[in-house]
N, C-alpha and C positions, 0 to 999 in steps of 0.2 A: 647738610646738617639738619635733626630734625630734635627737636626740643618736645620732651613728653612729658605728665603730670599724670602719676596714678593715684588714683582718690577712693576714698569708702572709709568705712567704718572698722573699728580694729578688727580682725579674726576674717576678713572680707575675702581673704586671698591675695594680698595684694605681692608677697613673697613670694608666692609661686609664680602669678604672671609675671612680676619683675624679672623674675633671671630668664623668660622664654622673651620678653620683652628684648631685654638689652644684648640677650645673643644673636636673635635674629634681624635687627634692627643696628647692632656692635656697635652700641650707644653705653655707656656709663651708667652705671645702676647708682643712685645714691639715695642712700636709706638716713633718715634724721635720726629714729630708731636704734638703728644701731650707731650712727655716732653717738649720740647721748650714753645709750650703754655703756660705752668705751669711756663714757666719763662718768657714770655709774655711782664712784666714790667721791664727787666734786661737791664740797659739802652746800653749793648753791643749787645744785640741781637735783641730788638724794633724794628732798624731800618730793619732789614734784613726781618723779620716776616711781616713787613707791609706793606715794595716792594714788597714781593713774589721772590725777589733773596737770595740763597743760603747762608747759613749761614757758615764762615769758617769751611775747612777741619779739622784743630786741634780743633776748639772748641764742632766740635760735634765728633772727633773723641775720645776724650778724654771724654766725656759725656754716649758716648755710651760701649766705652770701663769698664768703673765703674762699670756700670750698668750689666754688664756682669758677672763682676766677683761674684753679691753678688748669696745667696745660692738657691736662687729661678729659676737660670737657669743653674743649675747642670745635670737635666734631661731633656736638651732640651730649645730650644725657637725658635719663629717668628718675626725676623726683620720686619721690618714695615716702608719704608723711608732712611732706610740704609742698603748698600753703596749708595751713588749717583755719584759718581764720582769715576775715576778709581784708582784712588793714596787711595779714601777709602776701597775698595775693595784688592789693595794688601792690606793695612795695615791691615785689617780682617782678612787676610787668615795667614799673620805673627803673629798675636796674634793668632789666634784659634789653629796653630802648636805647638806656644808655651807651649800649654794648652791640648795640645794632644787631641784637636779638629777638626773638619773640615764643613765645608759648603755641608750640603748632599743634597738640593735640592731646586734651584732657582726659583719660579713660577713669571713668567711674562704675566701681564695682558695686554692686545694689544688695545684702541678705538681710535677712529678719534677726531680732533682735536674740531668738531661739535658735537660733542656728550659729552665732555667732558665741553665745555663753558656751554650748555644746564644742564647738572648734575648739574655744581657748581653753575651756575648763583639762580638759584632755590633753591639750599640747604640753612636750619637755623638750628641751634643750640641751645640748652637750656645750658646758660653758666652757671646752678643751679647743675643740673644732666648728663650733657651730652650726654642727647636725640638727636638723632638726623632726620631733617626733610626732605622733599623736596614739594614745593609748587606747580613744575609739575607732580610728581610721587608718592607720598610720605604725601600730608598733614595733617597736626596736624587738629584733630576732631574740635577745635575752632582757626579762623584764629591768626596765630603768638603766639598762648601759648601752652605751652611743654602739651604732653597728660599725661606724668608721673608724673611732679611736680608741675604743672599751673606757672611757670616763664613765663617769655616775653620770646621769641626765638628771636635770634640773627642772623643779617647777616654779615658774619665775613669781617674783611676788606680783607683777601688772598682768596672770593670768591666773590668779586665785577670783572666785565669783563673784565678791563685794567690789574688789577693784574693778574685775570687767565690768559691771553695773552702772560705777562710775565714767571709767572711759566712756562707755555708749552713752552715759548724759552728756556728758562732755561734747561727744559730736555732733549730739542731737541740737545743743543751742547752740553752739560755736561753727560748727562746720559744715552745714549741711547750705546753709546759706552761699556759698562758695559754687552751689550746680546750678545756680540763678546765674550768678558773678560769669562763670564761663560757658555755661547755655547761651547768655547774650555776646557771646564775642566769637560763638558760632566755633569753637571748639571743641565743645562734649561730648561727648559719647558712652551714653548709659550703657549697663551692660549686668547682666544675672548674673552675682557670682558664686550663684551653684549650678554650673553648667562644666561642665568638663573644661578643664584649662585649654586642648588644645582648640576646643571650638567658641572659646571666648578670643583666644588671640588670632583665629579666623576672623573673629569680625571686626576686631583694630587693626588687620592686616588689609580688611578690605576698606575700614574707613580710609586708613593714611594715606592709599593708592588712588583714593576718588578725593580727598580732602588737603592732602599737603603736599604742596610746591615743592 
């Protein structure tokens, strides 16, 4: 059973290592992100979804926790957006004790703050299938419709410029404090995320092999 936390700052890549994560490793991918999406029209969390500020501690701690306990992540899973902040980080580490768990291995994605508005500003979305695109890097074979479903693609409001700006404050006070939190518990592992995905999950392949039981 191996228990993983991907970390970084929005537009980090953290979607693309996730699913090479969780297949290679056939651990549970779970994105807070897209649950919240999923709840999108919940008129308590709208507001927080469309600034790009943080959505309370208890409401996703308690979201994410449920989510935990059901039977699908008995052998393992990948966080994906949580913790973000360090009151949710202890509270993880007090539930996973509880549960005769623990956090075996932190991967943190590291980019610039320009490369990151560059990623997002460009990204669309198929809100049909959940294709996803990028208009600098990435375009869909005909402009703005999903190559998988033929939907319109979407450009969400938390990847319009003023919001990305936001979020990356957002990380900057709130979460960046969190690579002290698990640098000292001897779990971390920095990592460039503008390196080619497969030679980023070359070296979380090689941490996990020298680092977790």
């Amino acid at each position: 059973m191996k228990n993983f936390i991907l970390f970084g700052p929005p537009g980090a890549g953290k979607g693309t290592q996730a699913k090479i994560i969780s297949k290679n490793f056939n651990i549970l991918h779970l994105s807070t992100g897209d649950m919240l999406r999923e709840q999108k029209d919940d008129p308590i969390l709208a507001p927080y979804m469309s600034s790009g500020k943080l959505v309370p501690d208890e409401v996703i701690i308690e979201m994410v926790f449920k989510r935990l306990q059901r039977d699908d992540c008995k052998e393992g899973f990948l966080l994906d957006g949580f913790p973000r902040t360090l009151l949710q980080a202890e509270k993880l580490n007090e539930f996973l004790r509880k549960n005769n768990k623990k956090v075996d291995g932190v991967f943190c994605l590291l980019v610039s703050d320009d490369i990151i508005i560059k990623r997002l500003s460009g990204r669309r979305v198929c809100p049909k299938c959940g294709g996803s695109f990028n208009v600098n890097s990435m375009p869909p074979k005909k402009e703005n419709v999903c190559d998988f479903c033929g939907a319109e693609l979407v450009h969400r409001k938390d990847d319009m410029p003023e919001v990305i700006k936001e979020r990356i404050s957002v990380y900057e006070k709130q979460s960046k404090v969190l690579i002290d939190f698990y640098d000292k518990l001897n779990v971390l592992l920095k990592l460039d995320g503008t390196l080619n995905p497969n030679v980023i999950f070359e070296r979380i392949s090689n941490f996990v092999k020298n680092n977790v039981k």
